[in-house]
MINU-649573 format. One record per residue (C-alpha): x, y, z. Coordinates in steps of 0.2 Angstrom, whole numbers, plus 5000, padded with zeros to 4 digits. Layout:
MINU-649573
XYZ/...
This chain:
MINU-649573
500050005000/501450145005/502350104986/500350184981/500650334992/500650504983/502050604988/502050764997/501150894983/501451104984/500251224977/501051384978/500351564977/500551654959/502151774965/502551704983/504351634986/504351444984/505351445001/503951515010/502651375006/502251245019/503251085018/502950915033/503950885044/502850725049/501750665038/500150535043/500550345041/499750195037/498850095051/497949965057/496349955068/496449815081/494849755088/493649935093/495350035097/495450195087/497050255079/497850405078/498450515062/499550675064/500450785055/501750925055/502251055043/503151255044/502651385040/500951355041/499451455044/498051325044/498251145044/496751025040/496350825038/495350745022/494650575023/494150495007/493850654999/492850735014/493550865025/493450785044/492750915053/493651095065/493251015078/493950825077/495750925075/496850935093/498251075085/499651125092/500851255088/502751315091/504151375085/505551325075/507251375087/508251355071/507251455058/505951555069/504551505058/502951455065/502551275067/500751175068/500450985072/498850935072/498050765077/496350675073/495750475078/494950375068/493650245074/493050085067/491550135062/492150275051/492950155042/491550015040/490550115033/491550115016/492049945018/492049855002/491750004992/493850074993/495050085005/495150215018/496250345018/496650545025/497750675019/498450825027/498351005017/499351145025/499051325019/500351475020/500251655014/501151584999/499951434993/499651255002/500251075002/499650915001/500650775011/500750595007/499050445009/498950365025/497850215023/496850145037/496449975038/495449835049/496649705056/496149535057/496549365058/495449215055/495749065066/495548905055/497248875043/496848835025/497848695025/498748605040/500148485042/499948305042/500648175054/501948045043/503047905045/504647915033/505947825032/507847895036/508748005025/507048015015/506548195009/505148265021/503848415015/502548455029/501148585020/500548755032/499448895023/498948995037/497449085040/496649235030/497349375038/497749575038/498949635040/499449435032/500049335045/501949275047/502349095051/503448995061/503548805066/503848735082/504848565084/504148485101/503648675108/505348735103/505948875088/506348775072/507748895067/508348855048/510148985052/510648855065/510248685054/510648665036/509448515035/507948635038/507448785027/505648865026/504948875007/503949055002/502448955005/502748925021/503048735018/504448675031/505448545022/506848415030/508048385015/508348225025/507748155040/508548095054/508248005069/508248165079/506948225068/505548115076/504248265085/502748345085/502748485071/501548635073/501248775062/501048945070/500449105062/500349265068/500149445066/499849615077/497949555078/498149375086/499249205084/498649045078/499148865081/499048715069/498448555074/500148465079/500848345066/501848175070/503348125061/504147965063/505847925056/506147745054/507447635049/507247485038/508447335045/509947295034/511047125035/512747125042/514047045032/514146865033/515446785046/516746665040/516046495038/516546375054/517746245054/516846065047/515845985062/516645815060/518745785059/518345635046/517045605037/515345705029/514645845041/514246035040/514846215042/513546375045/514146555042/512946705051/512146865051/511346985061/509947125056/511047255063/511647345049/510647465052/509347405069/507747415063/506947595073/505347665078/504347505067/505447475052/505247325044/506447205050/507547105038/506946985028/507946805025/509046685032/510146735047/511146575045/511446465030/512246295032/513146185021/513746015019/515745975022/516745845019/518445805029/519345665020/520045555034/521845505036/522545345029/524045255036/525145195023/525344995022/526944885014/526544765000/526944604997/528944564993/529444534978/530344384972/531944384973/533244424959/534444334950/536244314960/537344464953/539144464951/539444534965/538844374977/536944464981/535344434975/533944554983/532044604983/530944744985/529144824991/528044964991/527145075003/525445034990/524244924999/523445075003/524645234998/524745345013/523445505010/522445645018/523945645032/524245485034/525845405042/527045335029/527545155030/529145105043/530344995039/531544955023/530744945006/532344854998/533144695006/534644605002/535644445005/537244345000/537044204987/537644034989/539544024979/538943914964/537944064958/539244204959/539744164941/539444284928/537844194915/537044234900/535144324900/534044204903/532244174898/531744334909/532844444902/532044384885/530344404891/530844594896/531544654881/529944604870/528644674882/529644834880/529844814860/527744774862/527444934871/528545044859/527344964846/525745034855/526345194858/526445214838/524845144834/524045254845/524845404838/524445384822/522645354825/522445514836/523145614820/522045524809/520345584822/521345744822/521445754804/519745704801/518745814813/519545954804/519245904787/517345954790/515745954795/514545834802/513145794792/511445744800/510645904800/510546024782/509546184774/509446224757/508846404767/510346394776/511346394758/510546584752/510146664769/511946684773/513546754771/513746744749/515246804741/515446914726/517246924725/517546754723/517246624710/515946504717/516546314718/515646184705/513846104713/514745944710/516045964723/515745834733/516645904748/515246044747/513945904751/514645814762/515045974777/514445944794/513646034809/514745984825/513245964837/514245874850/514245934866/515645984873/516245994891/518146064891/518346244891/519446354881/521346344885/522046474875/523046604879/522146784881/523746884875/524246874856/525846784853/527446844841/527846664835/527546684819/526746774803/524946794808/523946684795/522046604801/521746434797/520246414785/519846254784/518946174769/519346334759/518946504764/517746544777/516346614768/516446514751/514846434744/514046294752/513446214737/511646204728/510946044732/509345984742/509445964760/508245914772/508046014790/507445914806/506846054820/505746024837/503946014835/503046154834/502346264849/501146244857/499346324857/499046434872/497746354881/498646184881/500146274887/499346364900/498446214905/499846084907/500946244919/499546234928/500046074934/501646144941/501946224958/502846344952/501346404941/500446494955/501946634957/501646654937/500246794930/498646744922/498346744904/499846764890/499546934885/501446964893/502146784888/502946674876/503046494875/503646374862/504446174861/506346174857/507846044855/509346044852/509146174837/508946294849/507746464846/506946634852/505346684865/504946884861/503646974871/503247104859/503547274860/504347274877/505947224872/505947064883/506646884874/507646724877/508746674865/509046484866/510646454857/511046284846/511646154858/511146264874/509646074876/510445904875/510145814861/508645694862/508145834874/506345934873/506046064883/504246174885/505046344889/503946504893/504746684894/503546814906/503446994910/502547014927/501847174934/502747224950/500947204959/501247024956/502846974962/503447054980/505547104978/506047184994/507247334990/508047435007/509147575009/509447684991/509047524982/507847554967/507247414952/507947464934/507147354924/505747244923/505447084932/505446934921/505246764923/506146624910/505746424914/505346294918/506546294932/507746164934/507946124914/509646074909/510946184898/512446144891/512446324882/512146494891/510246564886/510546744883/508946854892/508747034885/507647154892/507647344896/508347454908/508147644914/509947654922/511247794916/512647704923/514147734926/515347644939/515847784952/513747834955/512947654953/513247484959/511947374950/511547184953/510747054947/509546974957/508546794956/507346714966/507646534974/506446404974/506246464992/505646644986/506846744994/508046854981/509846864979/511346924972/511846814959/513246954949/513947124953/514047214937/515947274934/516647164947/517446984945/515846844943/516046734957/515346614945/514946544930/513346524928/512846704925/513646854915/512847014912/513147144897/512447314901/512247434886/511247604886/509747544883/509647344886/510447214897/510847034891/510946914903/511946764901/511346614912/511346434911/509946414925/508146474920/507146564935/506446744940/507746874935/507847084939/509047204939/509347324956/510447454957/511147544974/511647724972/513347754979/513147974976/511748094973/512448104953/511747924952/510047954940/508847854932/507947874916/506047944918/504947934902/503548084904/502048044892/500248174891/498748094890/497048174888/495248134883/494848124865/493248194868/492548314881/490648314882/490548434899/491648594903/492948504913/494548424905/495948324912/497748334905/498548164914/500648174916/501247994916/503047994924/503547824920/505447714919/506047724904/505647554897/504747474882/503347354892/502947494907/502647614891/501847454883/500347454899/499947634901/499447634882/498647504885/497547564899/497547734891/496347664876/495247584890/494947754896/494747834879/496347924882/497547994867/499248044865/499648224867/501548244859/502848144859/503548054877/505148144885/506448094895/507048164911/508548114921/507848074940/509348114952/509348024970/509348184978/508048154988/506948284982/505248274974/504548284958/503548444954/502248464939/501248634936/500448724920/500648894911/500549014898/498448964895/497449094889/496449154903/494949204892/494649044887/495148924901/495548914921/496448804930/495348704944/496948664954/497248764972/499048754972/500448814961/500948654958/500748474961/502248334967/502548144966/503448124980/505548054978/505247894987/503647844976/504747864961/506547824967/505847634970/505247594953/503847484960/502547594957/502347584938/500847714933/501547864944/500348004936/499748194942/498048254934/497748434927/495848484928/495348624919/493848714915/493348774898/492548964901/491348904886/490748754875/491248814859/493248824865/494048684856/495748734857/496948714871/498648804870/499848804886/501448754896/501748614906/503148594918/504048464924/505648434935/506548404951/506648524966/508748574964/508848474946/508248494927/506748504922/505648464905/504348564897/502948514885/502148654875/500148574870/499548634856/497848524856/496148534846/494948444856/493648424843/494848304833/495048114836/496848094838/497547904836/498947824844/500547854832/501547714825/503147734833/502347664849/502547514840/504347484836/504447394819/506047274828/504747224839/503547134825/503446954823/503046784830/503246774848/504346604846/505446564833/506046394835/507646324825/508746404809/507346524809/507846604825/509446654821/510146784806/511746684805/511546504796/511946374803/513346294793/514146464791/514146484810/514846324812/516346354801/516746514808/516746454828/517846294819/518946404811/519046554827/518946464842/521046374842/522246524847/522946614832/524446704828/524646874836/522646864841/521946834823/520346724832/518846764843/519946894849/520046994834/518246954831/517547024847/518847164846/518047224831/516047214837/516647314851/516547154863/518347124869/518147204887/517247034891/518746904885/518946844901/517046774901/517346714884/518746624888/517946544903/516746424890/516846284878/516946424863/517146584865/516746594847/514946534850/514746644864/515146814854/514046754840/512646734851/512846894858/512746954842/511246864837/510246934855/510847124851/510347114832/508946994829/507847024819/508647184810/510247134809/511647184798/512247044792/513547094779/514147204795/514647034804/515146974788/516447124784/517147084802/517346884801/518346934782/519547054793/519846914804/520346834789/521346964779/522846894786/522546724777/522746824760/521046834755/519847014754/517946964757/516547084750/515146984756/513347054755/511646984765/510746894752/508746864749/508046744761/
């Protein structure tokens, strides 16, 4: 109101002295009335003749005035002051109609002057708050908001929050500061943090309390690390050892949930007992030597002495003097005969068996097994155009093999290339990607799947069906052998890729792949722990692999290792979850390997189960990916419209469901979806609207802006996390909508969507929310599966896999698809050839570039002499 004040205005006298006209030395003020007490206005101004009050345009009458006058010691000009009060009622009577105001005019022999407004107003203070602060129970280190909007009030009231009757003070305690709003907010909570919270307001009228709001800090217990196991119960023989734990790391406080598992885990041991050594039988006695002695001989064999056994006592050689007719020097008798032809037949042996491991050797290179062929295989493939293709005749081009064997030894070679020699690949049976030949072939693959309801109905059979969702809108099934295949779920991104050889020959396995909704399936998650990916379920469990399936499915982690440590988690057949694999640390074993990319994850694991990937932040840095989609009504029969946010992990199935539920409700899509990165800073997501024409539309909403709060999206188990915008149209004919919307994190970045929406037109879903790598059949069962054929991938892991010349193998090959920091797990299996083309088949099926992985198999073999230009053929 005083920034609305007129200044001090002179009207002086036609002639008179400017120095001469009256100026304040106190002008009125503004004020309040409190209650029925009347206030005082007064003024002061020299010279002055006559000084008088106007209220509101009204001269207050002579006699309301109390004047006084003096004189001024330093100029000896005549001073007035002059006084008037002002009750309530004076100013009731305009209430509603303006504010009331009074003015002083003072007049000298030279002209008058008008000092500044002073505004008089009713000071109140209603007593119920417009919005309150509500008891919570949060857990520790979580991010607390606790709402006050005082009461109406004039002069407008200030607020201050009590902690357990005592000043909440944010100068003394950085964890505490007090938004414009009046909002108190506790970046993080602690345990000390645990009171009653209550908002007070106040002004000059009266002071209000809020109702008193409970907040309880609690700590979620967290396992200890395990102890060392204990020695073997038993000094000899089978017995067990137990490790423990305690739920101390942290206690579970004020009601947190206590830890969930097994505080000890036992194990079966194994102390091999000790054997005392004992002597065998003596041998017979030798024939008399020159020098008059014959003697014999035994061994401590009848048992060896082991596991810390004591050794046989006692001489092992005994000699003795031989009677004097045998001292004579003889001829070899018939033993020594005997001797020299057994060794003469060993020597024999020794050759025959030599020659027939080169002639296996020889053979196993020479080619390729031939119980399974494709005339497909023969054009979907690798096809030179450099090259001159062999004749159809070729009999050795009929005759090549697929190596289905199962393996069991694991590569031996060395990870470092070797300077021994020029660097040359072997290529057997001519080059690597040479013409397979033209003639007819026949291909034996599993059966085909099978239908749904027979699938459904034979898992429901199984115990492990219960834990496994309803329906196959989010699964895949099929029948596979030894051929191997694929399970997609489309258009979330999720599939199992079942690798040749992975099922044992004369093996046929019903496998299923499903996405579950994280209603379905309970994963416990404590400290900053949060779910980055969907939960999916591949089975049945307990189905034998020779081969490592290979699991894709999204992620929303931007990860990087000094923010994020991320595990993969599986469920036991008890329920519980637990860490199989650190990401960037040593595997502790080698059943499961993870590669994580920007967008995907691929899982290697030779045991099918329930799979999910967690991540722990280690520093507020640490973000995830949020994908923000606007949804509205397409159509709007009343004035009210809704303008739904979806805030949603950035994955293809959680996308995938709210489309879904969005056509149920008649929803379409307003722009294209965004993606914001979601720090763990403990603070909450905000959403508000601008920039809408207020002629046209009004917002229904009481705040300035809504918020999801951190925990709620920091978890990742609350899939659908939304905030609703309802507006009013002003008028039926209004069809079109233009604003703003806002989104982003208190302290962080933010996203903006600019709507630009006609109401009256149906809008359809558009077609990139269908992504064209997603189409085709759920489950893709032998050659079919796979972009590479299968001959041609046979011949390259036959050719790759033996250690080459300064690394011109698998090394070179994974080096060159940008897979070489993952040698060490290639190296751990059979072939570490199979393993990167696998790999390449779960990133790249079914869009693939084959004459990509072409071009980088003919690199590997540049070194052989030849220069490949190979091309993806027809299928």
């Amino acid at each position: 109101a005083g920034a609305q004040q007129s200044a001090t205005v002179a009207n002086p006298v036609s002639g008179a002295s400017p120095d001469l006209l009256p100026h304040f030395q106190l002008e009125p003020e503004d004020v309040y009335i409190v209650k029925n007490k009347a206030v005082s206005l007064a003024c002061r101004a020299t010279p002055a003749t006559q000084i008088y009050f106007k209220c509101n345009g009204e001269w207050v009458h002579q006699g309301d005035h109390v004047t006084q006058q003096s004189t001024d010691r330093g100029t000896g000009l005549p001073v007035m002051e002059v006084r008037i009060e002002v009750t309530r009622q004076q100013v009731e009577k305009i209430f509603g109609l303006e504010e009331y105001w009074c003015q002083c005019v003072a007049w000298s022999s030279s002209g008058t002057t008008k000092s500044q407004k002073a505004f008089v107003r009713i000071a109140y203070l209603r007593k119920n708050f417009e919005q309150e602060p509500m008891a919570r129970e949060v857990s520790i280190e979580q991010g607390i908001v606790l709402p006050c909007r005082p009461p109406e009030g004039i002069p407008p009231a200030e607020v201050e929050w009590l902690r357990n009757e005592e000043l909440v003070d944010p100068a003394l305690d950085a964890n505490v500061y007090v938004t414009p709003e009046h909002s108190l907010v506790l970046r993080q909570a602690r345990l000390a943090d645990t009171a009653n919270y209550t908002c007070v307001a106040k002004n000059i009228v009266a002071r209000r309390r809020s109702t008193s709001a409970a907040i309880t800090v609690y700590v979620n217990g967290g396992w200890s690390t395990w102890t060392q196991w204990s020695g073997c119960s038993t000094s000899c023989g089978r017995g067990w050892q137990k490790r423990s734990r305690t739920c101390t790391n942290p206690t579970p406080l004020n009601g947190g949930a206590f830890c969930e598992g097994q505080n000890v885990q036992k194990t079966a041991c194994t102390t091999l007992c000790p054997v005392d050594g004992a002597w065998s039988e003596w041998s017979k006695w030798s024939v008399c030597g020159a020098e008059c002695t014959h003697w014999r001989s035994r061994e401590c064999s009848e048992p060896a002495p082991r596991n810390g056994g004591r050794d046989c006592h006692g001489p092992e050689l005994d000699t003795r003097n031989c009677t004097s007719e045998l001292c004579s020097h003889v001829a070899p008798g018939a033993e020594d005969v005997a001797l020299y032809v057994g060794l003469v037949a060993v020597a024999v042996c020794l050759v025959l068996l030599l020659l027939v491991g080169v002639l296996v050797y020889c053979r196993k290179k020479g080619g390729l097994d031939a119980d399974v062929a494709d005339s497909s295989i023969l054009t979907a493939g690798f096809q030179p155009v450099s090259i001159k293709p062999s004749k159809a005749d070729n009999p050795s081009l009929l005759t090549i093999q697929p190596d289905l064997s199962t393996t069991t030894m694991t590569y031996q070679g060395s990870l470092c290339p070797r300077q021994d020699g020029p660097a040359k690949l072997q290529l057997p049976n001519g080059h690597l990607l040479s013409p397979l030949g033209a003639g007819r072939h026949t291909l034996h693959h599993s059966s085909p799947a099978a239908e749904g309801a027979d699938f459904v109905a034979r898992l429901s059979t199984q115990s492990y069906f219960r834990s496994l969702p309803r329906g196959t809108t989010n699964m895949a099934y099929g029948t596979f052998n030894f051929l191997g295949g694929r399970l997609m779920i489309p258009n979330t991104g999720i599939s199992l890729l079942i690798p040749p050889d992975a099922i044992p020959r004369g093996k046929i396995y019903e496998v299923y792949l499903t996405l579950h909704k994280q209603e379905e399936v309970r994963l416990p998650l404590a400290g900053c722990q949060t779910l980055l990916s969907p939960i999916v379920s591949c089975g049945p469990p307990g189905v034998l692999l020779t081969r490592p399936a290979i699991l894709a499915m999204g992620h929303c982690v931007e990860a990087s290792a000094e923010n994020w440590s991320i595990r993969l988690k599986k469920q036991s057949c008890e329920g519980t979850w637990e860490d199989v694999l650190q990401l960037g640390a040593e595997p502790c074993t080698e059943l499961y390997y993870c590669q994580l990319e920007a967008q995907a994850c691929y899982v290697f694991t030779e045991q099918l189960g329930r799979f999910a990937l967690v991540g722990e932040s280690l520093s507020m840095a640490a973000s995830k990916r949020l994908k923000l989609v606007l949804f509205a009504p397409a159509a709007c029969p009343s004035l009210e419209y809704n303008i739904r946010v979806y805030c949603l992990s950035d994955t293809q199935d959680v996308l995938k469901e709210v489309i879904q539920l969005e056509k149920q409700l008649g929803g379409q899509l307003i722009g294209a979806p965004r993606v914001l990165h979601f720090k763990d800073s403990y603070h909450n997501l905000r959403l508000s609207i601008h920039d809408m024409p207020s002629s046209l539309w009004k917002s229904k909403l009481l705040a300035s802006y809504q918020e999801i709060p951190f925990y709620h999206i920091w978890s990742g188990l609350q899939p659908f996390l939304h905030c609703t915008f309802t507006l009013e149209r002003l008028s039926p004919s209004t069809c079109e909508l233009a604003c703003k919307i806002w989104v982003w994190q208190v302290e962080g970045d933010g996203q903006s969507f600019t709507v630009n929406f006609n109401i009256a037109k149906d809008t359809r879903f558009s077609d990139w929310l269908v992504p064209d790598s997603e189409v085709g059949a759920p489950a893709l069962v032998g050659p079919s599966a796979f972009k590479i054929p299968f001959l041609i991938r046979q011949k390259i892991i036959s050719s790759l896999d033996p250690p080459g010349t300064r690394g011109a193998d698998w090394r070179t090959l994974a080096q060159k698809l940008n897979l070489d920091s993952h040698l060490s797990f290639f190296a751990s299996k059979p072939s570490p050839t199979a393993m990167i083309l696998n790999l390449w088949e779960a990133q790249h099926f079914p869009n693939g570039n084959l004459s990509q992985l072409a071009t980088a198999v003919a690199e590997v073999g540049k070194q052989d002499g030849a220069l490949f230009a190979v091309s993806e053929a027809e299928c």
